[in-house]
N, C-alpha and C positions, 0 to 999 in steps of 0.2 A: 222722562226716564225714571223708574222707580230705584229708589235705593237699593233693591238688590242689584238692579244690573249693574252700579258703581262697584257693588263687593264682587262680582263675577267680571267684569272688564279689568279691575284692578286701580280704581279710582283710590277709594278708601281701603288703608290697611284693617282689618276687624280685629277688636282688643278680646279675646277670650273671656274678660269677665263680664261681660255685655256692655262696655261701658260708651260712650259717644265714638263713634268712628273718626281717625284721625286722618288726615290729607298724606297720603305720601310724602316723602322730604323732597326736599329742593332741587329742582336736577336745572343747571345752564340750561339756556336754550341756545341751540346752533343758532346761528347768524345764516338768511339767505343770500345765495349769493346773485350780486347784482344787484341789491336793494339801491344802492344808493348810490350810484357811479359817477354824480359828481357834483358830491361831496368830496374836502378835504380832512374829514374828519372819521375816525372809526382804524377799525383795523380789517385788513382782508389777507386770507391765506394764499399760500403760491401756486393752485390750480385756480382762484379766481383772479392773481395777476398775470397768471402765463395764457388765459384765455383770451383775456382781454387784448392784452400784445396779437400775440396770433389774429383775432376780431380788426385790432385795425391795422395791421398791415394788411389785412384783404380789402378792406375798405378803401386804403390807401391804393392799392394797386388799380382797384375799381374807381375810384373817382379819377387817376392818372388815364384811363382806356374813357371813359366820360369827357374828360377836359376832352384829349384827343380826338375824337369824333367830332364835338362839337368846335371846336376849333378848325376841322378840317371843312366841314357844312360851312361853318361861317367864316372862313377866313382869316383867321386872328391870328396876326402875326405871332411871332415864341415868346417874346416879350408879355403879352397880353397874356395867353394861355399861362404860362408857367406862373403871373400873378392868379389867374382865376385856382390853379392848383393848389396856389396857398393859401388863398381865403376858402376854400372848400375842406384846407385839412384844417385850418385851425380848431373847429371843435374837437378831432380826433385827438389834436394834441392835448388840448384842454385834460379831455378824458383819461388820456394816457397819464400828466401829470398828477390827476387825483388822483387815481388810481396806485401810480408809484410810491406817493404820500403814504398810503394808506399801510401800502406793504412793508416801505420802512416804520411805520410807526406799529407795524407787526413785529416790526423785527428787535425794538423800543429803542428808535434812533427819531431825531428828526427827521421832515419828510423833503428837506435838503440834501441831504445823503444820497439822492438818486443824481444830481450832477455831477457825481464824482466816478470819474473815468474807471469803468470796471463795474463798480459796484452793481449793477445790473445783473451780475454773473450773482453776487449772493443775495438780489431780491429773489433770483429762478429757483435756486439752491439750497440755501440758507433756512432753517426751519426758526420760524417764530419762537417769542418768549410764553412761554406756557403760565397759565392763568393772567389776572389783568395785570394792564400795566399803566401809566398816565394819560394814556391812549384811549383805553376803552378794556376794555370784555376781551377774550381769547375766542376767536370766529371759530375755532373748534368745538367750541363750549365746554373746555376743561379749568 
């Protein structure tokens, strides 16, 4: 691409007195989401921790109609089944926990703060700390 197309795309600012073309300044880069789901580290906003929730209770529901079937085919007592259900969700919760992590340390708390009774209601609700924090970057990119 020839240097004009940067001055017509808006790469380079163009200095009037002809002088060397200077880079635009610095703008954040948003954070994609879902990059890293599990990691306990970074921060994530509360439409990528309210997806996430939403994502695996469907999953949950689905792997609970899964056990079910296959327990019904093969006969597996409740006992059996209900363990096979909880080694099928452990990775979900794994997930769920970074993920929790992440959005309190959105919120600039440890990411302990998610076992405390309630507090779920201000990871949904709660709006993050605006620019960084000892966490990371602001997933907004402000």
């Amino acid at each position: 691409m020839a240097d004009q197309d940067y001055y017509q795309e808006g790469y380079y600012q163009q200095d009037p007195s002809g002088a060397q073309p200077t880079p635009p300044p610095f703008e954040p880069e948003k954070q994609k989401m879902f990059s890293n789901i599990f990691s306990f580290k970074g921060r994530i906003r509360r439409l990528e921790y309210g997806l996430t929730y939403i994502a695996i209770y469907a999953l949950s529901v689905v792997v609970g109609f899964v056990v079910g079937i296959i327990s019904g085919i093969y006969g597996l007592d409740e006992s059996s089944a209900t363990l096979l259900v909880y080694i099928a969700l452990l990775p979900l919760l794994y997930v769920q926990w970074a993920q929790g992590a992440k959005r309190c340390h959105d919120r600039g708390n440890s990411g302990w703060y998610q076992i405390i009774p309630f507090y779920i209601f201000v990871m949904f609700f709660g709006d993050g700390e605006s620019g960084e924090n000892e966490y990371g970057s602001n997933p907004k990119g402000e």
